[in-house]
C-alpha positions in Angstrom: -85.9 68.4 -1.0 -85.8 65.0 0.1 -83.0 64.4 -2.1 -80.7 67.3 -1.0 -81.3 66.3 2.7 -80.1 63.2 2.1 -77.3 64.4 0.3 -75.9 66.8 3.0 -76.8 64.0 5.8 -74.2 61.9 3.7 -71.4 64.3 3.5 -71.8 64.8 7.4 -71.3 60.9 7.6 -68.7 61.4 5.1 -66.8 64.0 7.0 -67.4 63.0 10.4 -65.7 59.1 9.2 -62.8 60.8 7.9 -62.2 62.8 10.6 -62.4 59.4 12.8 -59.8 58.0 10.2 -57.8 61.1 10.6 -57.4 61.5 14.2 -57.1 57.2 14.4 -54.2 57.3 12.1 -52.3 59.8 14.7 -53.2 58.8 17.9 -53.3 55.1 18.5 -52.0 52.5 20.7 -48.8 51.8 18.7 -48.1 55.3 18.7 -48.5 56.0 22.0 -46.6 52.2 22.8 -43.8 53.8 20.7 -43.2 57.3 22.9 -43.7 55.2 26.5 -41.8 52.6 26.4 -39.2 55.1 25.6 -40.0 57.6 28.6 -40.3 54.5 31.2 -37.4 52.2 30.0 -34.9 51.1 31.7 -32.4 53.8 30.5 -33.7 56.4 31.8 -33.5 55.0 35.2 -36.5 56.6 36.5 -36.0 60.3 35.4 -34.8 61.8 38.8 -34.7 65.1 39.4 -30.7 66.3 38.5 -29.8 63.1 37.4 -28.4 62.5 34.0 -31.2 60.5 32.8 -33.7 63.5 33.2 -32.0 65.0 30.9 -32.2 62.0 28.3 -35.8 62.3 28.7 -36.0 66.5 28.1 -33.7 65.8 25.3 -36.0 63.1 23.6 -39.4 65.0 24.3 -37.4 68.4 23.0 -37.0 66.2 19.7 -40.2 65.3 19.4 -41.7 68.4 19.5 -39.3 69.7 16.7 -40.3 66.8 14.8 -44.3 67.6 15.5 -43.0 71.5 13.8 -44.0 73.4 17.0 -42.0 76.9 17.8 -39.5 76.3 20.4 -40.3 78.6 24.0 -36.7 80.0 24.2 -34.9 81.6 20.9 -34.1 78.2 19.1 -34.7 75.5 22.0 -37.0 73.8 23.6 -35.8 73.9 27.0 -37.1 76.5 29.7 -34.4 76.7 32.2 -34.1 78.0 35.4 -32.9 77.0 39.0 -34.1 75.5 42.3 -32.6 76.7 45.4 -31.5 74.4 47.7 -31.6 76.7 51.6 -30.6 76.2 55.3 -31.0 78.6 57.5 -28.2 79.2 59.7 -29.1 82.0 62.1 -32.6 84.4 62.5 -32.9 87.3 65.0 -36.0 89.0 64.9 -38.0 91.8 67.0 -41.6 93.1 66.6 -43.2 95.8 68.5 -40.4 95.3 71.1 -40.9 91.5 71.4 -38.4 89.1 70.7 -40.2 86.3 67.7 -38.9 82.7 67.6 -37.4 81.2 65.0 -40.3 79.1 64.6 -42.5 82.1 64.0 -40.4 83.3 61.4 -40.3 82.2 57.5 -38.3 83.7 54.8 -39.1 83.2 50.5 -35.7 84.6 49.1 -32.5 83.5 46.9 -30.4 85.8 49.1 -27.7 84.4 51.6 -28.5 87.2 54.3 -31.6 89.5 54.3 -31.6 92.5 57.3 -34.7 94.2 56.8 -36.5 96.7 59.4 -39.5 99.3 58.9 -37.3 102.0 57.0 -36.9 98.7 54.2 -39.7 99.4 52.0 -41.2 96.0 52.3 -45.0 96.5 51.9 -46.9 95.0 55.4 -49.5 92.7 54.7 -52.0 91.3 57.1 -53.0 88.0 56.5 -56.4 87.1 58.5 -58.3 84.0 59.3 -60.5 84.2 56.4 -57.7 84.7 54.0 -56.4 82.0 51.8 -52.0 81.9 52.6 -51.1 79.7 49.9 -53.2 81.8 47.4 -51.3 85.5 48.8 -48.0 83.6 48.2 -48.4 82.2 45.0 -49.5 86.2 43.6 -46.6 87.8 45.6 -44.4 85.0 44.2 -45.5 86.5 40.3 -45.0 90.6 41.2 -41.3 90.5 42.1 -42.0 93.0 45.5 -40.7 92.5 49.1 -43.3 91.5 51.4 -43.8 91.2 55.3 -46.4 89.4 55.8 -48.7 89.4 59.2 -50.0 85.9 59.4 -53.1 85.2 61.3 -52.1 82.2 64.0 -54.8 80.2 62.6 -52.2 79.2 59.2 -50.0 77.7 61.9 -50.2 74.6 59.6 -49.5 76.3 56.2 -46.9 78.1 57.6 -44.6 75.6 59.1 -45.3 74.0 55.7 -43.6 76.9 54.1 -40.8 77.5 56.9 -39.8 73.7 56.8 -39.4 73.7 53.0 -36.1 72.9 52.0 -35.6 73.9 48.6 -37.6 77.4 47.4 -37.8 78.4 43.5 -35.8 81.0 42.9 -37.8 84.0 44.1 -38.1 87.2 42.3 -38.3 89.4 45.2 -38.1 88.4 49.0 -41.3 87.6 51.5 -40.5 87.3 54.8 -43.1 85.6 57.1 -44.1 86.5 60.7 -46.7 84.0 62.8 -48.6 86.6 64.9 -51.7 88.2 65.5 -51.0 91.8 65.1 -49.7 94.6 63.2 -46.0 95.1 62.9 -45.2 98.4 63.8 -41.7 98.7 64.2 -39.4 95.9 63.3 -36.3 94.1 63.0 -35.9 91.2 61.4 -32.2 89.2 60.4 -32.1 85.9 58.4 -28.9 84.5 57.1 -29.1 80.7 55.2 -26.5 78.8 52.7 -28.2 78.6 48.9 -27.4 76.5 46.1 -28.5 76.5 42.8 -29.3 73.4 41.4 -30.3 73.5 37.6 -33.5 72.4 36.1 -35.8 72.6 32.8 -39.5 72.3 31.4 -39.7 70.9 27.8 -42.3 73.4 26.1 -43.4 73.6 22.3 -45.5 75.9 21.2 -48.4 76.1 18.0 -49.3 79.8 17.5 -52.8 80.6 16.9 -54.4 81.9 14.1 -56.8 84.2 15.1 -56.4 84.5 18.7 -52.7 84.1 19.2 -52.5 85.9 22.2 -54.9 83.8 24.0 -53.6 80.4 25.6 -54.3 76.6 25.9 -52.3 74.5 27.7 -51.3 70.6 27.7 -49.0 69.7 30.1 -47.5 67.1 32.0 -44.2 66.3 34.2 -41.9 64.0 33.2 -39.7 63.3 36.3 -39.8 61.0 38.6 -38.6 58.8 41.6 -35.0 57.5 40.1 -33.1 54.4 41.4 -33.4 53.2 45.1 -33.5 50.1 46.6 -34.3 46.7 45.7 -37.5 45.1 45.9 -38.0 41.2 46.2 -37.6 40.8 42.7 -34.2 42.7 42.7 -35.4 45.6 40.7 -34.5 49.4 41.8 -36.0 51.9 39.0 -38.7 53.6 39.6 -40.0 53.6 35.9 -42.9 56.0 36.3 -44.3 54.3 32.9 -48.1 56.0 34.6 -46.4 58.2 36.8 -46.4 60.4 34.2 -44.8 58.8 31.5 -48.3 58.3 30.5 -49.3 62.1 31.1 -46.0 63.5 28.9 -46.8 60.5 26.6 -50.4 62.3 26.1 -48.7 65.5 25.8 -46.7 64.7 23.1 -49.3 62.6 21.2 -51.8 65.9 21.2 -49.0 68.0 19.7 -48.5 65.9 16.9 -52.5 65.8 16.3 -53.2 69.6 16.5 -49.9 70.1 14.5 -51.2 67.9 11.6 -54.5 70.1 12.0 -53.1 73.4 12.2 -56.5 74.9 12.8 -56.2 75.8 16.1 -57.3 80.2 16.6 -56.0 80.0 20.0 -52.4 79.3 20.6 -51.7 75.9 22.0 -48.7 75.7 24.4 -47.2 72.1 25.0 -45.2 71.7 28.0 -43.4 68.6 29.8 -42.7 70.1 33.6 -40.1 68.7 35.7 -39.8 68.2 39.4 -43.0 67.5 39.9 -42.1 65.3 42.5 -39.7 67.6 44.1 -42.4 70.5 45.3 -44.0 71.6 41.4 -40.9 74.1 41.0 -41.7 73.4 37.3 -44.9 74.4 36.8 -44.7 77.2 39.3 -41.7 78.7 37.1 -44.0 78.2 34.2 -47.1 79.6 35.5 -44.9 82.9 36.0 -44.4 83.1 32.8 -47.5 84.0 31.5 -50.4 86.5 32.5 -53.0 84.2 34.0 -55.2 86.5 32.2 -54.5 85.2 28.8 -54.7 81.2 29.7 -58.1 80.1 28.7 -57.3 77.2 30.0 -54.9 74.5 31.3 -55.4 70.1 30.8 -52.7 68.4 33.0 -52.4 65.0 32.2 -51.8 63.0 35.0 -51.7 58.4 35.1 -53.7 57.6 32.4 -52.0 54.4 32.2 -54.3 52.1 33.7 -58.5 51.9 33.9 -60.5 54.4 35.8 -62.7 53.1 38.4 -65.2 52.8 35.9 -63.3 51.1 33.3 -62.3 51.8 30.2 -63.2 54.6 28.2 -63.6 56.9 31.4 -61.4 59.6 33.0 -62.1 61.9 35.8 -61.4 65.6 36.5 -60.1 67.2 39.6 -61.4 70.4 40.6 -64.6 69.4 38.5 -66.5 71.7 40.0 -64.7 75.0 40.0 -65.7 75.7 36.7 -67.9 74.6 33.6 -64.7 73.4 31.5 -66.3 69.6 32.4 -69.3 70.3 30.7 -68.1 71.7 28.0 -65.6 68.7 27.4 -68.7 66.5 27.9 -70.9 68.3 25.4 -67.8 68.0 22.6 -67.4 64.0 23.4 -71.8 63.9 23.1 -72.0 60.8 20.4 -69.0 58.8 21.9 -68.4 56.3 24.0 -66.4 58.3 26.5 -66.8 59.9 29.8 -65.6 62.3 32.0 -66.5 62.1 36.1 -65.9 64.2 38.8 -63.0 63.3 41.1 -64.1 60.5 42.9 -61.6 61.1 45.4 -62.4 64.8 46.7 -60.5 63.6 50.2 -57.3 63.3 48.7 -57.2 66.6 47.8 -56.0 66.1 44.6 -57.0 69.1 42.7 -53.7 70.7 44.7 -51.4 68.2 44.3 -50.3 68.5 40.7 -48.9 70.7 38.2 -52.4 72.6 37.8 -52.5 74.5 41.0 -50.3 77.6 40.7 -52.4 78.4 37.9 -55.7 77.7 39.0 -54.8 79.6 42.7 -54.3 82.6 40.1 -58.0 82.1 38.5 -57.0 79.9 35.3 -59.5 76.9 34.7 -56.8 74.7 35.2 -57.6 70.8 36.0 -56.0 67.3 36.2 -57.2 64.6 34.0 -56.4 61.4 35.4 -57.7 57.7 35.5 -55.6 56.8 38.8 -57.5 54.6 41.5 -56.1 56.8 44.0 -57.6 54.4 47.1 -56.2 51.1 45.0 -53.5 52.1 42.5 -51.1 49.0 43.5 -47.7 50.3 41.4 -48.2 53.8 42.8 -44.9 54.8 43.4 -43.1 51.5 42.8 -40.7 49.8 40.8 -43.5 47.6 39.5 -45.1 51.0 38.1 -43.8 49.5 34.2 -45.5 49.6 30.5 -46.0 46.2 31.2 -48.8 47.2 33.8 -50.7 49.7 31.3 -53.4 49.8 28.7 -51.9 51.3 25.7 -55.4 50.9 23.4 -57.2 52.8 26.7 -54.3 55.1 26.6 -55.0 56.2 23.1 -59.0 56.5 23.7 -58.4 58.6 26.5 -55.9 60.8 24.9 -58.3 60.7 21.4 -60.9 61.5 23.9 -58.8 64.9 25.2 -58.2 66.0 21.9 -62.1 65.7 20.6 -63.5 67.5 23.6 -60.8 70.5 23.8 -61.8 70.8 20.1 -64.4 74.1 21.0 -62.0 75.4 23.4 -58.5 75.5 21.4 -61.4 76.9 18.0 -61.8 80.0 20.7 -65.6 78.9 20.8 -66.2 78.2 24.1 -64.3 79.8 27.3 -64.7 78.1 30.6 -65.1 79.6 33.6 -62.7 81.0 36.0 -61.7 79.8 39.3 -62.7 81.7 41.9 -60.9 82.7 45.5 -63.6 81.3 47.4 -63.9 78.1 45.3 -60.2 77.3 46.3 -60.8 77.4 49.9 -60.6 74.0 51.5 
């Protein structure tokens, strides 16, 4: 008996060492060195939105992914393209309940050059109270395609001038039209006439179907735009690398595909995407959160400025949004035995949970969370031309990003499920 325990504790040992080997071989620093000091060079002169150069980048992280063997997301490419919609308005007339509205009370969400609507329309009224999340309405109206008049409550005066400031929209599928007031809309007449312009963008995405489970998702994503050229600091240098700014996230994303690709154990289906225009509003990852049903998501790790220690040090990372649902803990329990840990955000102030690519899908229920390392109240190259390789830790890199793959490991087998986001949990 002794014997026979000794002889399966040995092929644990045995297995567990080659597995190190395995994933060690795959995902190490001059790996990761390799994919960004490509993403952050000089040549792609800081991956601006519309600029040449972004398209370099979608190009070489396409490549990649055909290289790792995942499907492509769109017949036989990688590319996931759609439009932004560059608006402003030129004239709005409005009347409810025999009142004349400002302009300033009124917002529009629609592609169309001129919109005339009035009760007779069919747009389905919606009243949108004190209690009542905005953002969260818009982003599922934003999903159904419908025309919407939405009633909002005074108190999302904030929100709302947010929304009828914005510049640039994502090209809408139906039309929601806005109203600041605190009433009903009985009869109406509303007239909003704007220039639009498309301006052409695309996510990278791969994807690695699942074997037993296809048809539920996991997702690994992070955006690979940035700030461009602008002007020179002291040192006469005008790119914006973004080597952390999320060189380092995309890096991640690509460095995952090729490990669960050599695997190819993976029941649920694994979804790989690079978003762009992150810094431009998240049109990226809204226009990929509508493609899915939110339903079928299990769940979502943005990768966010990994490049450089957490607050704690090395081996650490932190989660926004930590807790929303139980997908910490379950990442914790799969990294039990390592060296590495996950925190909570440390910066809850900051909001951060809603400023990246994560939020459309988590507003729609998904256990969706950023995984960064950032020292959001310190990061010195935040959003400068000093923000280089030279600055990061590629052998911290590759722990962190080994670290991700070990502790999604339950999660992508279909054993464990987190937790979904509630309503109530996004509230501020």
């Amino acid at each position: 008996m002794v014997k026979r325990c000794s002889y399966f504790i040995l092929l644990l040992l045995a297995k567990q060492t080659a597995f190190c080997q395995s994933i060690d071989k795959i995902i190490n620093a001059a790996a990761v060195e390799r994919i960004e000091r490509t993403l952050s060079s000089d040549d792609m002169r800081g991956r601006k939105t519309f600029s040449p150069e972004i398209d370099k980048a979608a190009d070489f992280i396409a490549s990649t992914f055909k290289k790792a063997g995942l499907q492509p997301v769109n017949g036989n490419s990688y590319l996931q393209e759609f439009a932004m919609l560059r608006t402003s308005v030129i004239s709005v007339n409005a009347q409810v309940n025999g009142r004349t509205v400002t302009t300033q009370n009124i917002a529009v969400l629609t592609g169309k050059e001129e919109l005339s609507i009035n009760q007779a329309s069919g747009y389905k009224m919606m009243v949108v109270h004190a209690k009542d999340t905005l953002q969260n309405i818009i982003t599922r109206l934003q999903r159904t395609g419908g025309d919407y008049l939405l009633m909002v409550d005074t108190t999302h005066r904030a929100l709302f001038e947010r929304v009828r400031s914005r510049r640039s929209v994502f090209s809408p599928k139906g039309n929601i039209v806005l109203v600041l007031a605190s009433e009903e809309a009985g009869e109406y007449s509303i007239h909003y006439k704007q220039s639009v312009s498309a301006m052409p963008l695309k996510n990278v995405v791969g994807i690695l179907p699942g074997k037993s489970k296809k048809q539920e998702y996991v997702i690994f994503s992070g955006h690979y735009d940035h700030l461009g050229v602008g002007k020179p600091n002291a040192a006469g240098d005008s790119i914006y690398n973004g080597a952390n700014d999320d060189a380092a996230g995309t890096t991640a994303v690509i460095m995952l595909a090729n490990y669960f690709a050599k695997l190819k154990n993976n029941e649920r289906t694994i979804i790989f995407a690079a978003f762009t225009a992150e810094e431009s509003g998240g049109f990226g990852s809204t226009y990929f959160s509508q493609q899915f049903n939110p339903d079928q998501v299990m769940a979502m790790f943005n990768i966010e400025m990994i490049g450089t220690e957490s607050k704690w040090g090395t081996n650490s990372a932190f989660i926004t949004g930590y807790e929303k649902t139980d997908m910490g803990k379950i990442l914790e329990k799969n990294l039990e035995g390592t060296n590495f840990k996950f925190y909570p955000d440390p910066y809850p102030d900051q909001q951060l949970f809603y400023r990246s690519d994560n939020a459309t899908l988590a507003r729609l229920g998904v256990p969706a969370h950023t995984i960064s390392t950032s020292k959001m109240d310190s990061e010195k190259y935040y959003h400068t031309q000093e923000d280089e390789i030279e600055t990061l830790d590629m052998n911290n890199m590759a722990a962190i990003i080994k670290a991700i793959a070990i502790s999604s490991t339950s999660i992508v087998a279909g054993k464990d499920t987190p937790t979904r986001v509630t309503p109530d949990s996004l509230k501020r």
